[in-house]
N, C-alpha and C positions, 0 to 999 in steps of 0.2 A: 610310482614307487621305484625308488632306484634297486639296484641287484644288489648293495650292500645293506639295504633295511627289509630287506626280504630275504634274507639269510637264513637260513635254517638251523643252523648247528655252527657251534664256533671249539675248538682244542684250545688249550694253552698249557704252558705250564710254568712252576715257579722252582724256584731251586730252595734244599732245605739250605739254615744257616748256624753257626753256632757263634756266640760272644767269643772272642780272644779276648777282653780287656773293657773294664768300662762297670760291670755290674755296679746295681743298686747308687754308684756315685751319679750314674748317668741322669738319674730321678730327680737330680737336686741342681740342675745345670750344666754339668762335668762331661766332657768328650767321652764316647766309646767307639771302640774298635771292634765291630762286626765285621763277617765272615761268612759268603755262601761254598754251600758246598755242590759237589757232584751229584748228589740224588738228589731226585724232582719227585714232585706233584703234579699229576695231570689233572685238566677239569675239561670237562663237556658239557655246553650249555645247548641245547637242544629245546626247540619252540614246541609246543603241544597246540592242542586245537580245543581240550577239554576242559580247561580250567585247571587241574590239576597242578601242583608243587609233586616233581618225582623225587628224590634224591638215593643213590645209588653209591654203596661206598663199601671198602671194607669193613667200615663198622654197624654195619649193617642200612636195610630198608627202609626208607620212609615215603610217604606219601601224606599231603594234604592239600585242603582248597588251596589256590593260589591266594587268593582273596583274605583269607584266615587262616596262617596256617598255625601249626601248633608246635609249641618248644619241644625240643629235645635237646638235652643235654652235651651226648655222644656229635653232634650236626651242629650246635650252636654259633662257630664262628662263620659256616656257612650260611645258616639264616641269619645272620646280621648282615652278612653281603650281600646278599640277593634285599636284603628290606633297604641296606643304606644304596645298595644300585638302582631298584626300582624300576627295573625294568617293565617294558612297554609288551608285555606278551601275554596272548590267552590262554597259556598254560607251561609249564617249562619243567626238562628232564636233566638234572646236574647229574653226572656221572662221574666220579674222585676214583683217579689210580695211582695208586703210589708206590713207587720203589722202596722206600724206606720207612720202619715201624715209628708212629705214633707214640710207641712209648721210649724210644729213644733221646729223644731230650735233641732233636735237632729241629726244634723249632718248626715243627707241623702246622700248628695254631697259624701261625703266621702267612706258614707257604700257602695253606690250603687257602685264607683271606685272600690274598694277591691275585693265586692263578683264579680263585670262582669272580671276583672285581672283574678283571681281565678278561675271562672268557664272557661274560653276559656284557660288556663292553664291546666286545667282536661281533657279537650280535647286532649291533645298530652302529656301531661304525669302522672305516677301514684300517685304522690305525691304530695301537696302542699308545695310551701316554704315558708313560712311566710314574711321570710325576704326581699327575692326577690319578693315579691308581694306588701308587705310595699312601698316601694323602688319606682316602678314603680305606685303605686296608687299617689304615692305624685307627682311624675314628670306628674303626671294626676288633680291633682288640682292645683299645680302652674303652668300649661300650661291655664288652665280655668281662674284661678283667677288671674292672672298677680302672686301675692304674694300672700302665704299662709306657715303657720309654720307645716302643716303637723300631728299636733299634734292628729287630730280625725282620721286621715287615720293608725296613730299608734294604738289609743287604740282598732278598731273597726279590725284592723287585728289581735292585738294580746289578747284582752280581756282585763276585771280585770281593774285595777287603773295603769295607765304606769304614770312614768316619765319620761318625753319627751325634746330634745333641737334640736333645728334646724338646725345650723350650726356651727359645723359639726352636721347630723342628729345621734340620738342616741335614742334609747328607750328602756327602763330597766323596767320589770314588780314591780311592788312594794310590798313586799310576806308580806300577813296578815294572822293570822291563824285565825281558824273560829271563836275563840274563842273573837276576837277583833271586830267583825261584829256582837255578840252579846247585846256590849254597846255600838253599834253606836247610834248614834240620827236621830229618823226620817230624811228622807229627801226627797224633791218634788220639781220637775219644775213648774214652773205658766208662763204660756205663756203675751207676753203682749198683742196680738193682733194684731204685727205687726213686721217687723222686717228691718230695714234695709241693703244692701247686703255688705258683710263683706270688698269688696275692695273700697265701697265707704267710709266706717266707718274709714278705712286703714288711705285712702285718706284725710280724714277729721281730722284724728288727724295728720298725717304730716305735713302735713297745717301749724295747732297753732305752729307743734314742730318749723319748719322753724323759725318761729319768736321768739320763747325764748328758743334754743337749752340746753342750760346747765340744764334748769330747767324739762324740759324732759327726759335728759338724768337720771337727778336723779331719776324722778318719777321711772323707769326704773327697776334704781339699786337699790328702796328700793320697787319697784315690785317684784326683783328677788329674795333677800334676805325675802322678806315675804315668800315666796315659801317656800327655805331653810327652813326654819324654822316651816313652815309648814309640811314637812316631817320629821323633825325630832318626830313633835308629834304625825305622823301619825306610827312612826318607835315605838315612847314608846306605843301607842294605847290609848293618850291622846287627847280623841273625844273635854272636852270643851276648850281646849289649841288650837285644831285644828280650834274650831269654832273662838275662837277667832281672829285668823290669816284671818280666810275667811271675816269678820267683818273690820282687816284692809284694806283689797287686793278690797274690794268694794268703802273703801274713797278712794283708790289709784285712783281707777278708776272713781269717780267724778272729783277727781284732775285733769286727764284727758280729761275731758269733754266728755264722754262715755255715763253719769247716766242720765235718764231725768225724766220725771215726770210720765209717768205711772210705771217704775221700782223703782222709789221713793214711791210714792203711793203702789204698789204691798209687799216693805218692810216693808209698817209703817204699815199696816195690817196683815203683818204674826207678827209682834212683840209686836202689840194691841191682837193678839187670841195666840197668844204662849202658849202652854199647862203648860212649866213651864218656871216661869221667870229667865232672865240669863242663859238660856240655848239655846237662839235664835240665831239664826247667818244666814246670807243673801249674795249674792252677782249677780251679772250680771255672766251667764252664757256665755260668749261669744264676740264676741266685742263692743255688748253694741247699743245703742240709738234702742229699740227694744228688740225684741227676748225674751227669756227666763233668768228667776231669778229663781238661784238656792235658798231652804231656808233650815236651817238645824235646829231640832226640834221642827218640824210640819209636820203631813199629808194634807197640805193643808188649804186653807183659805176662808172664806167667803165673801159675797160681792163681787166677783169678777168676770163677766161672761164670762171667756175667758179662753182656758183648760188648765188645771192642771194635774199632773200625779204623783204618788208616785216615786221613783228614787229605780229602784230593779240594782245591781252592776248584771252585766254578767261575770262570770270564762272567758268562752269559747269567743276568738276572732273567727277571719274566719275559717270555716270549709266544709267539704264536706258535703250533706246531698244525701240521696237516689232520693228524688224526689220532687217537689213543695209544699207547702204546700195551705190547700182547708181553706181558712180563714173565708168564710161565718159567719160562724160559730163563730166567735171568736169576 
């Protein structure tokens, strides 16, 4: 037996991510523009001797046979990784630590897929694959989510700004030199306080489309084509060109009945304190009625008591790490 199939314990971890650009059009063929960020997901995959499934998380304890083990809701994208990994062990202890809350809308679901892929992959061999980890993360959130484009399980495996299409799956990292990250414009998340779950969101714009198809279809096609055209400005390193784009892709998504009043309100407040006028740009992070609004030329807004975060871009997607990290502290 070599010393990398006798491995005992493996770390990794995944970075969270948030959509810039791309929502609900991405489901229909249409490019999106994903985003990893700075806070991570740890995972510890750890061999047993007992049979036993551990799992160890903020959201609490589980245990069950390996052999059988049993749903939980709070754990679920976790056991679909370990069932779609299939690992070769007589018993195994997952340990998830994470810098960043769960209910924040940065795309947890996703990271936490990636890094438990990845770490029970470290268990049986030396390498990571990025690609084959992508691959199998995503066949782990459209198993969860009935439907999903896959698009955060891209960025959070492979870092940095991906452009991303669903079907066929493709993800192309997006190359900015550093030098174009120097006249970006601020940028932060504002949570809204609540969010609703993205397949019922799905579900609810399906709905309308059923009854006026054609006019959905366009929303669509003049979703995808914002995109385009958003990476081309993002290609020149034309930040207020780019914000303009983000500015359309947010009516798109009122069009669709996505925007509602606390991200309404969360908007008209970043563009009443905008540090400089005409340099504001706004949009729903995500699939909308809830969640998180991206805002682009602010740190942040006032009046508003529900959290906020600066938006720091992460290089590094999935990776190996030595060993958990002690967050107390952080």
């Amino acid at each position: 037996m070599s010393n990398v199939a006798a491995r005992q314990a493996a770390v990794t971890s995944a970075p969270a991510n948030t959509m810039l650009m791309g929502e609900h059009a991405v489901l229909f063929g249409y490019p999106a523009l994903v985003c990893a960020l700075q806070q991570r997901i740890y995972v510890q995959a750890a061999r047993r001797t007992d049979g036993l499934l551990v799992i160890e998380s903020q959201l609490g304890h589980y245990q069950a046979p390996m052999s059988s083990p049993t749903a939980d809701q709070r754990l679920e994208f976790v056991l679909h990784a370990i069932a779609i990994s299939l690992p070769a062990v007589g018993g195994l202890t997952i340990t998830i630590v994470s810098d960043f809350g769960h209910t924040l809308g940065l795309g947890s679901s996703a990271a936490v897929s990636v890094a438990t892929i990845a770490a029970l992959s470290l268990l049986q061999q030396s390498v990571l694959e990025p690609l084959t980890i992508m691959h199998q993360a995503i066949a782990v959130v459209r198993s969860v989510q009935g439907r999903g484009s896959g698009a955060d399980v891209a960025a959070s495996t492979l870092g940095g700004i991906v452009e991303y299409t669903a079907n066929p799956i493709s993800a192309q990292p997006v190359a900015l030199p550093e030098s174009a990250w120097q006249y970006a414009p601020d940028m932060c998340l504002v949570y809204c306080g609540y969010k609703a779950p993205t397949p019922a969101v799905i579900a609810q714009v399906a709905l309308a489309a059923a009854k006026q198809p054609q006019l959905f279809a366009d929303l669509y096609a003049q979703m995808g084509a914002c995109v385009s055209a958003s990476m081309v400005a993002l290609s020149q390193h034309d930040w207020p060109q780019f914000g303009t784009h983000v500015n359309q892709y947010q009516s798109l998504m009122r069009e669709l009945g996505v925007s509602d009043d606390a991200i309404e309100k969360i908007l008209s407040l970043g563009a009443q304190q905008a540090p400089a006028v005409g340099q504001f740009a706004g949009k729903i992070s995500g699939s909308g009625l809830g969640d998180c609004v991206l805002l682009l030329g602010t740190t942040g807004i006032s009046d508003w008591a529900e959290t906020q975060m600066a938006l720091k871009l992460e290089p590094q997607g999935v990776r190996a790490e030595t060993c958990l990290p002690n967050l107390h502290n952080r």
